[in-house]
C-alpha positions as CSV (number, residue, x, y, z in Angstrom):
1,X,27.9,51.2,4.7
2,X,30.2,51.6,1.6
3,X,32.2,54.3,3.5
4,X,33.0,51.8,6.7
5,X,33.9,48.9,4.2
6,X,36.6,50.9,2.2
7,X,37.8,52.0,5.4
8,X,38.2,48.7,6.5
9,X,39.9,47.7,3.6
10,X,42.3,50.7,3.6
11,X,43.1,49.6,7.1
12,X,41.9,52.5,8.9
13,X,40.3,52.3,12.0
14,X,36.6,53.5,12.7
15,X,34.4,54.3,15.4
16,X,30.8,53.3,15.1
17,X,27.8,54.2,17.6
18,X,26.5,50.8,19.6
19,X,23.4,51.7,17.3
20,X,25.5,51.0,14.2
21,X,27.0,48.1,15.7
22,X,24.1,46.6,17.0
23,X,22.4,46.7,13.2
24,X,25.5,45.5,11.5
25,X,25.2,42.2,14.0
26,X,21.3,41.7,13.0
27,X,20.0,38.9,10.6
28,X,18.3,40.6,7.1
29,X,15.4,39.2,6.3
30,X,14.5,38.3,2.8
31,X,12.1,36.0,1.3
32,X,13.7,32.3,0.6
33,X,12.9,30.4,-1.9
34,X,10.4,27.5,-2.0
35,X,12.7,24.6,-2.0
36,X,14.5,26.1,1.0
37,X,10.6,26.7,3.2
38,X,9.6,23.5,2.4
39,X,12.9,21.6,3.5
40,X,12.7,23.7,6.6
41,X,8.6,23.2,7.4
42,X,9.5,19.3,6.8
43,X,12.1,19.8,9.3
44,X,10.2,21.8,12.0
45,X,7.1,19.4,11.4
46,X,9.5,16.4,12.6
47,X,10.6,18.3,15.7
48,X,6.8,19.6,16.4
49,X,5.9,15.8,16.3
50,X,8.9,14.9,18.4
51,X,10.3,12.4,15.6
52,X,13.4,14.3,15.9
53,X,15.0,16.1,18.5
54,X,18.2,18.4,18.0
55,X,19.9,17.5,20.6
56,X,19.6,13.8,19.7
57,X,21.1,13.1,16.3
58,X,20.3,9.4,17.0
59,X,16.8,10.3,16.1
60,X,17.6,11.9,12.3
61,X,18.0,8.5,11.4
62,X,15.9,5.7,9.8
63,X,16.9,2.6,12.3
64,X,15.9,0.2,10.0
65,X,18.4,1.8,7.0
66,X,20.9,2.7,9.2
67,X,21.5,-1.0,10.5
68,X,21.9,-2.7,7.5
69,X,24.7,-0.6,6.5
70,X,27.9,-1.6,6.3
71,X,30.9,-0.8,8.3
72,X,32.4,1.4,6.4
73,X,28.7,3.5,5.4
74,X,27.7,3.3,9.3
75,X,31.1,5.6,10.3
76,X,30.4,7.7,7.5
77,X,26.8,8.4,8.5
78,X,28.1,8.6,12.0
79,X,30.8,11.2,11.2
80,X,28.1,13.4,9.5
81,X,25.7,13.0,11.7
82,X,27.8,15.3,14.3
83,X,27.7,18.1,11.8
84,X,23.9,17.7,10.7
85,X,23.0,18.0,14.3
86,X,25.1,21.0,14.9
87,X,23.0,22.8,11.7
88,X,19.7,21.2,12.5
89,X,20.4,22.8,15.9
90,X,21.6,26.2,14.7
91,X,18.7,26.2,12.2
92,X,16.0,25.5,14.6
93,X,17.1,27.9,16.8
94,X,17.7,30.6,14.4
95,X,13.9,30.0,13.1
96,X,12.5,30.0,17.1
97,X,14.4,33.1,18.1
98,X,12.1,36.4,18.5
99,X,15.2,38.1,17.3
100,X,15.9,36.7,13.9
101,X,13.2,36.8,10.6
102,X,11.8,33.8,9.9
103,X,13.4,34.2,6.4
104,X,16.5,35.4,5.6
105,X,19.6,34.6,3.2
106,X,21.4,33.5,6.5
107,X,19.1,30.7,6.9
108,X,18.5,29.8,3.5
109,X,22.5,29.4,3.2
110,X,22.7,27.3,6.8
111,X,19.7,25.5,5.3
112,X,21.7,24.1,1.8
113,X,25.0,23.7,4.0
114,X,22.8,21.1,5.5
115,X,21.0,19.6,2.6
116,X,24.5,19.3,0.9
117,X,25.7,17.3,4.0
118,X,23.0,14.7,4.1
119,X,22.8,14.7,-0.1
120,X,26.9,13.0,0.5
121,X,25.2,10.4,2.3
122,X,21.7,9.7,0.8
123,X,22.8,9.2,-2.8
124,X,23.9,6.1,-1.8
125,X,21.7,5.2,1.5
126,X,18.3,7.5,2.3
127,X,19.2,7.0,5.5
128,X,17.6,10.5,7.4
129,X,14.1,11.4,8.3
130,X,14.2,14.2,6.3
């Protein structure tokens, strides 16, 4: 691995086999931390129960919170709530998929991208399911 990265930093082009390729494209599993499997198993229990659905950011929210906000806090949430669907969507399907680990730094980092995007929101309005 070290001798394709300083090649690839000295510029110089390499040839690997499709086996090589095919395991530098794979997800490496490591354990994640607590914080991160409990954030995901609250996640995964919402979808099992059909409280949220993926493809139907409409149903991350908490009606009742979200329609006393004002104007300017509604768009907000709104503009958000495109890019927490498009993570809750990538996480999910990373955590299904037969070819990823169920843990892995990969998740755990798609996992806090999404916690940090609904954190801008709640601290002012808990307005998610999750």
């Amino acid at each position: 691995m070290t001798d394709y990265l300083a090649t690839i930093a000295q510029g110089q082009k390499t040839t690997l086999s499709a086996a090589e390729e095919k395991k530098m494209g794979e997800a490496a599993a490591a354990p994640m931390n607590d914080g991160h499997n409990q954030f995901l198993q609250v996640i995964l229990a919402l979808i099992d129960k059909g409280e949220i659905d993926v493809y139907k950011p409409e149903t991350f929210l908490k009606k009742d919170v979200y329609d006393k906000l004002d104007e300017t806090w509604r768009d907000k949430t709104d503009l958000a709530l495109l890019n927490i669907a498009n993570h809750l969507q990538n996480i999910y399907l990373f955590r299904v998929s037969k070819q990823t680990p169920d843990e892995a730094p990969i998740l755990a980092s798609m996992i806090d991208e999404l916690w940090q995007m609904k954190q801008r929101i709640e601290e002012t309005h808990d307005v998610f399911k999750f």
